[in-house]
C-alpha positions in Angstrom: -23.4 34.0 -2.1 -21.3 35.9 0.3 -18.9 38.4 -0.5 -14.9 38.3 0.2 -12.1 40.3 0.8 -9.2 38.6 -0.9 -5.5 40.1 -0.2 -1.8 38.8 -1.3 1.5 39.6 -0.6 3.8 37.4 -3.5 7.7 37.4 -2.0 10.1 36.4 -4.2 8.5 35.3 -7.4 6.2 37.8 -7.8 4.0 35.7 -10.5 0.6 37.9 -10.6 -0.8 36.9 -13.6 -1.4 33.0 -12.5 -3.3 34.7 -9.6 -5.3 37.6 -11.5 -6.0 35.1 -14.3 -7.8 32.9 -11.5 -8.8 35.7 -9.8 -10.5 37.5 -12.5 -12.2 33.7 -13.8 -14.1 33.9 -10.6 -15.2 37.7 -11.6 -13.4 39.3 -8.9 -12.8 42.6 -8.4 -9.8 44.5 -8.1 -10.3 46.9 -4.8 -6.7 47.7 -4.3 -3.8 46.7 -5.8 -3.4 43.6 -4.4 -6.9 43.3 -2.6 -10.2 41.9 -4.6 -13.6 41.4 -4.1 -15.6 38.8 -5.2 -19.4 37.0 -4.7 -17.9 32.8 -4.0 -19.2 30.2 -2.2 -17.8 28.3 0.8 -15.9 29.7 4.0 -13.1 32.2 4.4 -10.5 29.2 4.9 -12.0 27.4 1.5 -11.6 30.3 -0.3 -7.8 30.7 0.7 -7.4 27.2 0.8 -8.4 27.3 -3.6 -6.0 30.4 -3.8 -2.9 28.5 -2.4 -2.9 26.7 -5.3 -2.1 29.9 -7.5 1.0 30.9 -5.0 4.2 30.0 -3.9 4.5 28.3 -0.2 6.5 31.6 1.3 3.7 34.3 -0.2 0.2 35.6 2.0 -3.3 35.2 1.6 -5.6 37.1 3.7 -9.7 36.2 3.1 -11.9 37.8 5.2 -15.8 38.6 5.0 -16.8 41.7 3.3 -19.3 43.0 5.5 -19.3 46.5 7.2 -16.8 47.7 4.8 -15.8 51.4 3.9 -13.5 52.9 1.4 -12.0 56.3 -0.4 -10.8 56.3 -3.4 -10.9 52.5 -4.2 -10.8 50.8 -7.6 -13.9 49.0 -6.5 -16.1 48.1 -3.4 -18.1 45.1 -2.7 -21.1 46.4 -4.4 -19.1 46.6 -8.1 -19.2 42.7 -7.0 
């Protein structure tokens, strides 16, 4: 299963825990705090496409592959996943 980068920015109704309680259903985990990892299946755009559904039309999504990553001081990496 490949491995994902999932980041947010909410706007004005910052409603997290819609999103963490989806997030954390699909055993993601948190790298920053508002950037997960997780092990799905499917593309970038299906995975973002699935996390519309937990946000409001004006907030961000950015998915992107977790490969050739590197961190300092993160809650988690990729391998955590």
């Amino acid at each position: 299963m490949p491995k994902y980068i999932v980041s947010y920015d909410l706007i004005k109704n910052k409603d997290y825990p819609k999103l963490w309680v989806e997030l954390e259903r699909l055993s993601a985990k948190r790298v920053l705090l508002s950037m997960w990892c997780m092990d799905v299946t499917g593309t970038a755009a299906e995975v973002r496409d699935h996390f519309k559904t937990f946000v409001d039309s004006d907030d961000r999504i950015f998915v992107v592959p977790a490969e050739g990553w590197a961190s300092w001081k993160a809650l988690a990496t990729p391998n955590d996943v």
